[in-house]
Backbone as numpy.savetxt, mean C-alpha at the origin, in Angstrom:
# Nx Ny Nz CAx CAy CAz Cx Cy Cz
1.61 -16.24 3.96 1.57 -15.19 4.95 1.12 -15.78 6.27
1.58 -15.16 7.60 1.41 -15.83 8.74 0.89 -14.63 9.56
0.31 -14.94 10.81 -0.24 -14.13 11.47 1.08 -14.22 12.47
1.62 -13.51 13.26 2.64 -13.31 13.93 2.65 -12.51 15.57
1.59 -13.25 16.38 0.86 -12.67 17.78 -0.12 -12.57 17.72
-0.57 -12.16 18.74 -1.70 -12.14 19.18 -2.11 -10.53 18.55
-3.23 -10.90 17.46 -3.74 -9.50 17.03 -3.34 -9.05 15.81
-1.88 -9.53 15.69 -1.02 -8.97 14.46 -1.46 -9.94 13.46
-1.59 -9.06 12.02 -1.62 -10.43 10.68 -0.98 -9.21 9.53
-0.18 -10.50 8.82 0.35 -9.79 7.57 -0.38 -9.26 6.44
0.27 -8.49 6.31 -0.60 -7.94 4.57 0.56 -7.87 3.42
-0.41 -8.07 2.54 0.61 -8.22 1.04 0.26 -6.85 0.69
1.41 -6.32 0.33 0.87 -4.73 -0.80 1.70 -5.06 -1.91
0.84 -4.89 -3.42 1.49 -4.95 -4.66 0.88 -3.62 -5.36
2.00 -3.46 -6.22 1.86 -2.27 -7.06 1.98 -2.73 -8.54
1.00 -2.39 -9.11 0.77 -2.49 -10.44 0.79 -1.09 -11.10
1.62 -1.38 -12.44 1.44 -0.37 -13.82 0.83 -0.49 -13.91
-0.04 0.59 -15.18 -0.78 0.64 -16.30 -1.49 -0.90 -17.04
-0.23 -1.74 -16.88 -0.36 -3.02 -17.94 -0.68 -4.04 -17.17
-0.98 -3.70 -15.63 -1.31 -4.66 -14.57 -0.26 -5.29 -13.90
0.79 -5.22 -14.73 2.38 -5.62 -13.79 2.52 -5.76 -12.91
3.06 -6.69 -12.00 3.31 -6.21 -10.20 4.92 -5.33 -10.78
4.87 -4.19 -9.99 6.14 -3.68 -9.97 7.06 -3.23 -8.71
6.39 -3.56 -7.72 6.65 -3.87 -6.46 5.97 -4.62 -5.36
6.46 -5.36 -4.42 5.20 -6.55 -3.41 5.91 -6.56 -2.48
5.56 -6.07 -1.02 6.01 -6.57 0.14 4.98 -6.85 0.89
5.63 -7.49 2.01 4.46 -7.64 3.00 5.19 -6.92 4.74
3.66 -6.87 4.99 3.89 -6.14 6.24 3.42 -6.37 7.32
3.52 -6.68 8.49 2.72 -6.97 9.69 2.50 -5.34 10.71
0.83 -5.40 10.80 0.08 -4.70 11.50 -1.26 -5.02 12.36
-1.44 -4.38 13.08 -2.25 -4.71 14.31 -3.54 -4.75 13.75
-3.77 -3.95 12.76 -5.48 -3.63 12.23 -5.23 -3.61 10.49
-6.53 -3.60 10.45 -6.38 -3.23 8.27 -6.35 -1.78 8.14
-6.71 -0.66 9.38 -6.68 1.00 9.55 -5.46 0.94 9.27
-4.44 -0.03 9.71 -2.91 0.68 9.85 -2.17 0.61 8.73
-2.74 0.12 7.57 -1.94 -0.21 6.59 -2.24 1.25 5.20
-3.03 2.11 5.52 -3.38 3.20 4.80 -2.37 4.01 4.80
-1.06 4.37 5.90 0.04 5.13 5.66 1.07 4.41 4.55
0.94 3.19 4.83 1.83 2.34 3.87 1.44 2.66 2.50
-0.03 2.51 1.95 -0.18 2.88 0.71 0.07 3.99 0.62
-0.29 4.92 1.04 0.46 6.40 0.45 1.91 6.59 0.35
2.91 6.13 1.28 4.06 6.17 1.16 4.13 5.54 -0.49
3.82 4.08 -0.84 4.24 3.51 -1.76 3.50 4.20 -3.12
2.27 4.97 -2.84 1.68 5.98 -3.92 2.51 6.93 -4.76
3.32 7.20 -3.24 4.28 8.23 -3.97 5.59 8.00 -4.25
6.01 6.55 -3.37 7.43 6.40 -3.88 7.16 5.42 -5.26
6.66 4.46 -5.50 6.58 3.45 -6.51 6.30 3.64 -7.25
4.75 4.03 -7.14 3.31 4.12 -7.76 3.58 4.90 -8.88
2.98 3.99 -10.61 3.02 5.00 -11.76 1.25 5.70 -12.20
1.32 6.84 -12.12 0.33 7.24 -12.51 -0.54 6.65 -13.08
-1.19 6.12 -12.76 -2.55 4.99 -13.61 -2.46 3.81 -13.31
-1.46 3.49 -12.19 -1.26 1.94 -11.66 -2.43 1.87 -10.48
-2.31 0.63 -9.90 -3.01 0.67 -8.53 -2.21 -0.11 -7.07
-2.68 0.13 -6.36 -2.15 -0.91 -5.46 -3.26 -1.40 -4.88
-3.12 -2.79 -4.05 -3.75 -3.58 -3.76 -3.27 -4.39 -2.67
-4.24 -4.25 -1.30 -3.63 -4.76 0.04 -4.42 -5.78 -0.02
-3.59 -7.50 0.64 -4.40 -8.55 0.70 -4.14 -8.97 2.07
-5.04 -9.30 2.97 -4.35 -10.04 4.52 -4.12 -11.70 3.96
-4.12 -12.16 5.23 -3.04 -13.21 5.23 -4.19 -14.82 4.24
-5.18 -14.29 4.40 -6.12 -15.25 4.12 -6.59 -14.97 2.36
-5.73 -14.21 1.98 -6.13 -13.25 0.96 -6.98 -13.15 0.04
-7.99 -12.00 1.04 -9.09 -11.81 0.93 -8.42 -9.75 0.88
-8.97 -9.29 0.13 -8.79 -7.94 -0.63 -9.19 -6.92 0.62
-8.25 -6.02 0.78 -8.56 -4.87 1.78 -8.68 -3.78 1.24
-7.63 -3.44 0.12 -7.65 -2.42 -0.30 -7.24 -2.13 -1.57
-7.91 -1.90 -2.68 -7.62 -1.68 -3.75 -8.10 0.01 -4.57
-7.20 0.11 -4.42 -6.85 1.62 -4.98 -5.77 2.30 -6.01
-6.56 3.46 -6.98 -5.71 3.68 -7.81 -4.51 4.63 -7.55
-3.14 4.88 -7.94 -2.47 5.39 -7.29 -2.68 6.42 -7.24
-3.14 7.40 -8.30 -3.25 8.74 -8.22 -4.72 9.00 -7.03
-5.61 8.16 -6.87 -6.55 8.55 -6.31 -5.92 8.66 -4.32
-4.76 7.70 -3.89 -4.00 7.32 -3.16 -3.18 8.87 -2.84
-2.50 9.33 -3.40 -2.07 10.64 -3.72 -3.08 11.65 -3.07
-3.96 11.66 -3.99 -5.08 12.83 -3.92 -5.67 12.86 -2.94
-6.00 11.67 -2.08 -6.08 11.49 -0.49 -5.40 11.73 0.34
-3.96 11.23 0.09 -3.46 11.73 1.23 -2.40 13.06 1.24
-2.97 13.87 0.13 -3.02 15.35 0.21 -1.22 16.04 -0.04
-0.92 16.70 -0.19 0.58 17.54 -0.62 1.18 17.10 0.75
1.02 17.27 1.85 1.87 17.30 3.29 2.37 15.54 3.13
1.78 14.95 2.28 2.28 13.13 2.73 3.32 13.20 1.36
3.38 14.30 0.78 4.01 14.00 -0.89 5.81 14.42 -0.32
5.34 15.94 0.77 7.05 16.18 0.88 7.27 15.52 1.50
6.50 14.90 2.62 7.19 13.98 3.80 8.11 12.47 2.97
7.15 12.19 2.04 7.63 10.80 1.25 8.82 11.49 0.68
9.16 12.29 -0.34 10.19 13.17 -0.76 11.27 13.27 0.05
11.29 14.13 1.59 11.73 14.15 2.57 12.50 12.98 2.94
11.57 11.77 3.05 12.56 11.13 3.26 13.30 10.27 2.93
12.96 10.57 1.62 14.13 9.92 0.42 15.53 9.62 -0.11
């Protein structure tokens, strides 16, 4: 992973099953580690299996965010569930 400007650095997001699986991994470039919290919810609700987690790493990978999916969900509340739906 590379940092890409001034300010910007990549993040890894992986999604794990139940069985610890990666079942999806991209990476993403953002200005802050705040900005990468819409990303997990999107992928909460598009990927994410009930009892999996996801897990954001920056470029040095060192752990930002590790969270379970349903708890991911439950945060970011019914209005982020149709929007993800929406725009499916």
């Amino acid at each position: 992973m590379t940092s890409t400007g001034e300010g910007m650095v990549t993040y890894r997001f992986d999604v794990f099953d139940r069985d610890q699986t990666v079942v999806a991994s991209q990476s993403v470039v953002f200005s802050n580690s705040r900005a990468v919290w819409p990303k997990v919810t999107e992928l909460a609700w598009r990927v994410g299996e009930s009892g999996g987690q996801i897990k954001v790493t920056d470029q040095a990978g060192r752990v930002v965010v590790l969270v379970g999916v349903n708890s991911a969900r439950r945060a970011s509340g019914p209005s982020a569930a149709f929007e993800s739906y929406r725009a499916a």
